[in-house]
N, C-alpha and C positions, 0 to 999 in steps of 0.2 A: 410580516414582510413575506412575498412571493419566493418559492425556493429560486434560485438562480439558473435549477436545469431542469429542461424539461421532460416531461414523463414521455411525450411522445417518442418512439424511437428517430423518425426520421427530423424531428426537431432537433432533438440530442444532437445526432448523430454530426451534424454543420456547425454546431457548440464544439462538442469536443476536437473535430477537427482545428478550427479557428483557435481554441483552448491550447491544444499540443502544438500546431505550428511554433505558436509565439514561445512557448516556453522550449522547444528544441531549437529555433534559432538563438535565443541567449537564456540558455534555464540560469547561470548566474546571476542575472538581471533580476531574479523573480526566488531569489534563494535557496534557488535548487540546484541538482550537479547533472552533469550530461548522461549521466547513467539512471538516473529519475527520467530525465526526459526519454531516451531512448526506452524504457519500461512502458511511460507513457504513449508514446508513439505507436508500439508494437500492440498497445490494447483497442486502441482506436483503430487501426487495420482489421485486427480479430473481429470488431463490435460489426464492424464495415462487411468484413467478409460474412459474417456469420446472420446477419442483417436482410443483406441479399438472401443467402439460401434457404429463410425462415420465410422469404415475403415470396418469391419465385413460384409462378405454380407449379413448372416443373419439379422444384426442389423442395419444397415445402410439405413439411413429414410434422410428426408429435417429436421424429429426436430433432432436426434443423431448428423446429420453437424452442426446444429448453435449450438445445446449446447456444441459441442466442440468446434467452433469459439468462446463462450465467454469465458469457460475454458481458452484458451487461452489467450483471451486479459486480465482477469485478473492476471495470472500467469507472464505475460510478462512485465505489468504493475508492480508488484510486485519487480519482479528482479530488472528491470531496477533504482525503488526507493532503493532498496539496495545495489548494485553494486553502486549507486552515497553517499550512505554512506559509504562505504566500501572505494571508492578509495580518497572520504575528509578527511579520519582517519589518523593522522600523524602517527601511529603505523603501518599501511598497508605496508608491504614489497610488492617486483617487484616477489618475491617467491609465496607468496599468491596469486596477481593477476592472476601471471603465474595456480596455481593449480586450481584456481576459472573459469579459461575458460577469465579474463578478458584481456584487451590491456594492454599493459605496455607501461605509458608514455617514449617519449622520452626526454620532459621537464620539468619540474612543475614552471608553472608559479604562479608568485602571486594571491594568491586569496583571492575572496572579502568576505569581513566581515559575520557572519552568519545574518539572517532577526532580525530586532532590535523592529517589530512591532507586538503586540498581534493581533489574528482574534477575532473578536466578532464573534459567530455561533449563530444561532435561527431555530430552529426545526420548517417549516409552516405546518407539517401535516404528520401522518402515515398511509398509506392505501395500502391492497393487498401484506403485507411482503419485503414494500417498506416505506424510510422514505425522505422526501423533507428538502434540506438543503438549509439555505442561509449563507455565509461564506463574512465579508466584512471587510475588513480595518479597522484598530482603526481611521488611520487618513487619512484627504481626497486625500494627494497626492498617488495616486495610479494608476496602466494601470492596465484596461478592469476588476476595481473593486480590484487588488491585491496593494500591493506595489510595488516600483519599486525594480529591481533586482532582484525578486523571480519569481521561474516557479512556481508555486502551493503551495498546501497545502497537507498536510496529514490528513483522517479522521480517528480517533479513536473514539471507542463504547464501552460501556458498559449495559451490557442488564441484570436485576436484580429483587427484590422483591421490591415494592413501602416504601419499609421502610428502605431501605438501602441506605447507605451515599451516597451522589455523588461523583465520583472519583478525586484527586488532583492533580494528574499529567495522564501525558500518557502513564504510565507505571503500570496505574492501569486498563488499558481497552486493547482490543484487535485490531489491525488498522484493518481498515475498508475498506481502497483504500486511491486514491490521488486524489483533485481535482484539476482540471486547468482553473475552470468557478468559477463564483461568486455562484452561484447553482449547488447542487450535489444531486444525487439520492443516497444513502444508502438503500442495500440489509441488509432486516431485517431474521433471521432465523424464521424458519416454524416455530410454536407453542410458539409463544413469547407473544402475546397479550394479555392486562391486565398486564405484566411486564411494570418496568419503563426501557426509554433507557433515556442514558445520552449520549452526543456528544461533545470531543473536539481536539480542531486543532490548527497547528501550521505550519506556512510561511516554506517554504522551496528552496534554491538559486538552481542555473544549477549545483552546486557540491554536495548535496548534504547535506549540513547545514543547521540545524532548528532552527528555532527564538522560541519567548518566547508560552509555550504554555496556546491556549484560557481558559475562565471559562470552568466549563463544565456548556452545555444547554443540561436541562430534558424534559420526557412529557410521557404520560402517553400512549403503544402504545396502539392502538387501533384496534377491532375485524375486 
């Protein structure tokens, strides 16, 4: 079957719009929280902006291409972890898929259990608006550091004043990306430094199910 998005950018680009509309006007509807959509929203502006000043002849340099090659990879990144929520949600109608731009299955096969294993995360260092992750198994049976049956993880952040609680679920932080290594680099925002970040994560299967999620792990970023 045909991927659902297309490689061209300026094809994408009327996808994704059409894609985020629907789901920031009811992301509930589509089993997501308005704090996913608003994420979502804001990558699709970036992909938009960044889009133009790659294609522009005025503006169009070797840096405006890559930073709309990475615009991209993380907008594309993004979808794909919500589209594989969206289509695990037993409330998902073949209606929505249809208006989302997704495939409608022609079977639903049984599917496996969400991840049953917590990530331990630990923060090895902040430097240059960048934060070094290591993300490991609780327990040792795992492939290439993960447990078995999960394709990654989800990072969630929360970036705040050194006096404020650490977050207790991941619905109190903003996602971050997804990892699919036992190490992740976490894009920190410009003028955080002296803020505390906190980081936590949670296993995620090829459909879209998330296991329990980690502690959060703090630290103090650094200049």
């Amino acid at each position: 079957m045909a991927d659902y998005l297309a490689t061209k950018d300026w094809l994408l680009l009327p996808w994704a719009q059409n894609f985020s509309g629907l789901i920031t006007s009811t992301p509930t509807a589509f089993s997501l929280t308005s704090a996913m959509a608003t994420n979502l929203a804001n990558l699709v502006s970036d992909f938009e902006t960044r889009l133009v000043a790659a294609t522009e002849p005025g503006t169009r340099s070797k840096v405006t291409v890559q930073a709309k090659r990475i615009s991209k990879a993380s907008l594309t990144s993004i979808i794909r972890q919500y589209a594989r929520i969206i289509n695990s949600a037993v409330t998902t109608t073949d209606t929505q898929r249809v208006d989302l731009g997704l495939h409608v299955r022609d079977a639903e096969p049984t599917p496996n259990g969400p991840p049953t294993v917590q990530p331990q995360v630990s923060i090895r260092g902040t430097a240059g608006n960048q934060a070094l992750l290591k993300i490991a198994a609780a327990d040792a049976s795992s492939t290439r550091g993960r447990p078995a049956g999960t394709s990654g993880a989800t990072v969630s952040y929360k970036i705040g004043p050194l006096t404020a609680p650490a977050p207790t679920s991941a619905a109190d932080c903003q996602l971050g990306g997804l990892a699919t290594r036992t190490t992740y680099v976490l894009p920190i925002p410009p003028g955080s430094a002296g803020q505390m970040l906190w980081v936590m994560a949670q296993y995620y299967n090829d459909k879209g199910d998330l296991g329990p999620v980690s502690l959060a792990a703090g630290t103090v970023i650094a200049a």
